[in-house]
C-alpha positions in Angstrom: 0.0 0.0 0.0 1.0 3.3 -0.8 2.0 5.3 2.4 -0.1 8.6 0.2 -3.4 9.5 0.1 -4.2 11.7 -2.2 -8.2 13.1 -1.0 -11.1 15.1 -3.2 -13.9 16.2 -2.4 -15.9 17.2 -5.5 -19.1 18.7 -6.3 -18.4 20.5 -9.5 -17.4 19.4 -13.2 -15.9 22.7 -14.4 -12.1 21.4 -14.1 -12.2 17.8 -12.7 -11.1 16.3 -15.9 -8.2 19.0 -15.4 -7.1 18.2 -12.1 -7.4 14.2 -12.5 -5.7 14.9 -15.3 -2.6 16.7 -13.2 -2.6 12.9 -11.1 -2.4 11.0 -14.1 0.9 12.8 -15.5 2.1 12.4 -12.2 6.0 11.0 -12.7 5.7 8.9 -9.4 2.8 7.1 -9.5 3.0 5.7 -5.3 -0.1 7.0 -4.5 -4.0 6.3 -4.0 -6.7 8.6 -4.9 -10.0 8.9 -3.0 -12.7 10.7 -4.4 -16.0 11.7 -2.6 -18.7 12.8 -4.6 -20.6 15.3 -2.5 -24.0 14.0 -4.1 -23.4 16.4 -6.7 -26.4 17.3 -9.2 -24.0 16.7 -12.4 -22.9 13.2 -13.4 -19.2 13.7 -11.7 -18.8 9.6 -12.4 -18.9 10.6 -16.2 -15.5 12.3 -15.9 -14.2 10.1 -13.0 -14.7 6.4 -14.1 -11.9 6.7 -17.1 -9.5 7.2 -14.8 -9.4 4.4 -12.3 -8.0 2.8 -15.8 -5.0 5.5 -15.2 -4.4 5.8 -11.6 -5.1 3.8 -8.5 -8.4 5.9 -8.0 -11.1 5.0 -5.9 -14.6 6.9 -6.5 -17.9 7.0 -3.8 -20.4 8.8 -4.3 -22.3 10.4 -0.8 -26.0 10.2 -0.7 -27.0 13.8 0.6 -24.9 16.7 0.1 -22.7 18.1 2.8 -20.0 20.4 2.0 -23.1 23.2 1.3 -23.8 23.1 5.5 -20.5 21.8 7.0 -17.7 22.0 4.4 -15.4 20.4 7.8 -17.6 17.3 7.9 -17.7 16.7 4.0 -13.8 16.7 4.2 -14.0 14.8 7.6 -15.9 12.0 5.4 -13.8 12.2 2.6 -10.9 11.4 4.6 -12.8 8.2 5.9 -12.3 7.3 2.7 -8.8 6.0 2.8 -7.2 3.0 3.9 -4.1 3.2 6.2 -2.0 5.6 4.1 0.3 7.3 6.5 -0.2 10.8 4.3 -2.7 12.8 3.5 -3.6 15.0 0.9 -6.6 16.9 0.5 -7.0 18.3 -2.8 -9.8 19.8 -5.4 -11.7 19.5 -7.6 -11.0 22.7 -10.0 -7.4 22.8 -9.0 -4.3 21.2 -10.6 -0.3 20.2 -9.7 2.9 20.0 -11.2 3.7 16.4 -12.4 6.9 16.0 -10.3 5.1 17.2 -6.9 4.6 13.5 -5.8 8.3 12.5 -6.8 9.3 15.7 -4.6 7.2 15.1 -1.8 9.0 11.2 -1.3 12.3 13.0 -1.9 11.6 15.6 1.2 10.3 13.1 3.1 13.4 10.6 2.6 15.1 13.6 3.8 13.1 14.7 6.5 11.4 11.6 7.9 10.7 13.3 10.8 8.9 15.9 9.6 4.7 16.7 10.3 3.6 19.2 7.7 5.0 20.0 3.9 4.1 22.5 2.1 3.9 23.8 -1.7 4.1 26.8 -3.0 1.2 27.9 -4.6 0.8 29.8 -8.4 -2.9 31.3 -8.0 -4.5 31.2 -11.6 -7.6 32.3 -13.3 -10.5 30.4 -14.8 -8.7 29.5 -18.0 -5.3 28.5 -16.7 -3.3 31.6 -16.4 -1.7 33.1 -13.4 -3.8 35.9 -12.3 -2.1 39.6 -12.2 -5.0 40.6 -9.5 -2.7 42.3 -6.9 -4.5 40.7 -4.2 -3.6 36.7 -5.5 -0.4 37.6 -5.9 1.9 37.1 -2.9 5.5 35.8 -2.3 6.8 32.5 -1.5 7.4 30.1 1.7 10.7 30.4 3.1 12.3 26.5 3.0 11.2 26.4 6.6 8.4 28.4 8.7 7.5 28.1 12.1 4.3 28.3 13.2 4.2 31.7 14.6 5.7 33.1 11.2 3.3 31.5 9.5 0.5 33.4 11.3 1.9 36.0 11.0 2.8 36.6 7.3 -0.7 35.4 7.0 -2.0 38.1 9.4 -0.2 40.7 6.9 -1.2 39.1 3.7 2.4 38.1 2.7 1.6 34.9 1.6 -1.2 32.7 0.1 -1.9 29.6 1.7 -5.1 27.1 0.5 -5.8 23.8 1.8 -4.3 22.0 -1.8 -1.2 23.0 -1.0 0.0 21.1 2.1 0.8 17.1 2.9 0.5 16.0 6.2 0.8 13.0 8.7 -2.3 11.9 9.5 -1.6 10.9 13.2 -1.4 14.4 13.4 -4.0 15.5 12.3 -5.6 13.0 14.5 -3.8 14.5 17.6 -4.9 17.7 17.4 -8.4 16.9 17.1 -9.3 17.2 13.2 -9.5 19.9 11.2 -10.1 23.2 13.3 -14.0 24.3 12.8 -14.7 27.8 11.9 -18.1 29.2 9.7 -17.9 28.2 6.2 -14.6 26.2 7.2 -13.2 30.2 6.5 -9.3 30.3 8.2 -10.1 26.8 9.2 -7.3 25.6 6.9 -4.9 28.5 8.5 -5.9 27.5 12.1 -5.2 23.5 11.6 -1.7 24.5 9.9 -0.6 26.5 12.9 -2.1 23.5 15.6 -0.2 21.1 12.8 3.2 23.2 12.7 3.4 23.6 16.1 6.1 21.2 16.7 8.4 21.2 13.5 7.2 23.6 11.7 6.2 24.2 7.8 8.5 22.4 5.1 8.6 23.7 1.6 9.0 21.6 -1.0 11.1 22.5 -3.6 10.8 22.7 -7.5 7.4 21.3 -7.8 4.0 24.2 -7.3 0.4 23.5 -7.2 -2.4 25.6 -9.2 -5.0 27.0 -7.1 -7.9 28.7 -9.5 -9.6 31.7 -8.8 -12.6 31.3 -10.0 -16.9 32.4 -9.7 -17.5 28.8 -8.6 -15.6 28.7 -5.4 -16.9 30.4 -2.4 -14.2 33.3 -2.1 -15.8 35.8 -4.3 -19.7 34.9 -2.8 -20.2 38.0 -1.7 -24.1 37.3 -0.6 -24.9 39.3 3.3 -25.7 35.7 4.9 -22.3 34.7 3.7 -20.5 37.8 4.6 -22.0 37.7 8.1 -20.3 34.1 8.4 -16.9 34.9 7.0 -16.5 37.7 9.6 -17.8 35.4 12.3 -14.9 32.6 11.4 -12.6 35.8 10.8 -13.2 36.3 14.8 -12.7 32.6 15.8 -9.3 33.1 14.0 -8.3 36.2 15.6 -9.1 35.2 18.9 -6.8 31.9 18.3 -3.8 34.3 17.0 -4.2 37.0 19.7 -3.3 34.0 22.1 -0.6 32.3 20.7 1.2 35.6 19.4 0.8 37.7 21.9 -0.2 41.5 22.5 2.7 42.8 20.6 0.7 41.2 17.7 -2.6 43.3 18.0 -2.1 46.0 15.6 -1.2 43.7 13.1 -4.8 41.2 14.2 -6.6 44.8 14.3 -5.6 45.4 10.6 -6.6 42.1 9.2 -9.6 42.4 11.0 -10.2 45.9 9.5 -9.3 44.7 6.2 -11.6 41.6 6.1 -14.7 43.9 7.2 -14.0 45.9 4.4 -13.8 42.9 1.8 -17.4 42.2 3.3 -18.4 45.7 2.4 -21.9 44.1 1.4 -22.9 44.0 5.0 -23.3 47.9 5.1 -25.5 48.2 2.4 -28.0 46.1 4.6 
């Protein structure tokens, strides 16, 4: 058995043949692929069932949808998924990876057996492939290694980018720290688990291999309904609260500031 699993959740067919595709041309194949099917209204199975012919793929499809009311529990199930593979994974369904990441990822790990938490970096790109030029996307790399408290807080003053695609983890540690952390909307839930995750060794880059996160209308960042809004700022809170105690008061200009900043990103509430 493969000691990686590679998990995604999917709902939507836009770029699934895309990102499947991005497994397939993988150069090192040592790895399973579980796929959970968030009872999805389009025929997902279409575009899946080709490539368990490819890969070591293994598709299930959910009988009520999840992810729309608690995005943590659809992952949480997704991850149920797998077998005994010491490694997770989670990916997407609209995003895509560079062929050598999995030959990369063994050769850090060879090297750092040790480690808890690797990391890629992350090229953010737009609906038809392209890295974006929106300002706001574009943000500089990891460092080879981050602690924990850097990580917050180059997060805290947008520095860099960090999604949930772009990180491999040890699943006993995951396990350890209780699961993925729960905020509204799973919003800086991904950001919260890191820092719980990285708490010991830290964040590990892995080097000349990136993954492709796509901005696009179909993911929940640019949702900019009030009932949405009103949840992001309430996971923004959670978040806060979480790095005001682990960095300290010397940090709250910089918490104040993000906090400022993500109000005015949900701008939509004032117009209520």
């Amino acid at each position: 058995m493969s000691q990686l699993a590679i998990i995604i959740p999917i709902y939507k067919p836009d770029f699934l043949h895309e990102a499947l595709e991005s497994l397939a041309a993988q150069t090192c194949q040592d790895f399973t692929v579980y796929v959970g099917d968030d009872c999805s209204p389009h025929p997902l199975s279409d575009i899946v069932t080709p490539f368990t012919k490819r890969i070591n793929l293994h598709y299930t499809r959910f009988e009520h949808n999840l992810g729309a009311t608690d995005l943590i529990g659809q992952w949480e199930r997704c991850i149920g998924l797998a077998k005994d593979e010491e490694w997770l994974w989670m990916f997407s369904d609209d995003d895509c990876m560079d062929s050598s990441c999995v030959e990369y990822f063994y050769k850090m790990l060879q090297l750092h057996p040790q480690h808890d938490l690797f990391h890629y970096d992350v090229t953010v790109i737009e609906s038809d492939g392209q890295p974006t030029t929106d300002r706001h996307f574009v943000k500089e790399d990891f460092p080879e290694w981050l602690s924990a408290k850097d990580f917050l807080k180059k997060r805290l003053k947008y520095r860099i980018n960090s999604y949930v695609v772009e990180y491999v983890f040890r699943r006993k540690t995951l396990d350890a720290i209780g699961g993925f952390v729960r905020f509204p909307l799973a919003w800086c839930s991904d950001d919260a688990t890191w820092y719980k995750m990285g708490k010991g060794s830290g964040i590990l880059t892995i080097p000349k291999a990136r993954v492709y996160w796509r901005k696009s209308d179909t993911n929940i960042t640019p949702n900019r309904s009030s009932d949405i809004q009103r949840q992001k700022i309430k996971a923004v809170k959670s978040f806060l609260r979480l790095c005001r105690q682990e960095l300290g008061i010397s940090a709250l200009p910089t918490i104040l500031n993000y906090y400022l900043h993500a109000l005015y990103q949900a701008r939509a509430l004032f117009r209520l």
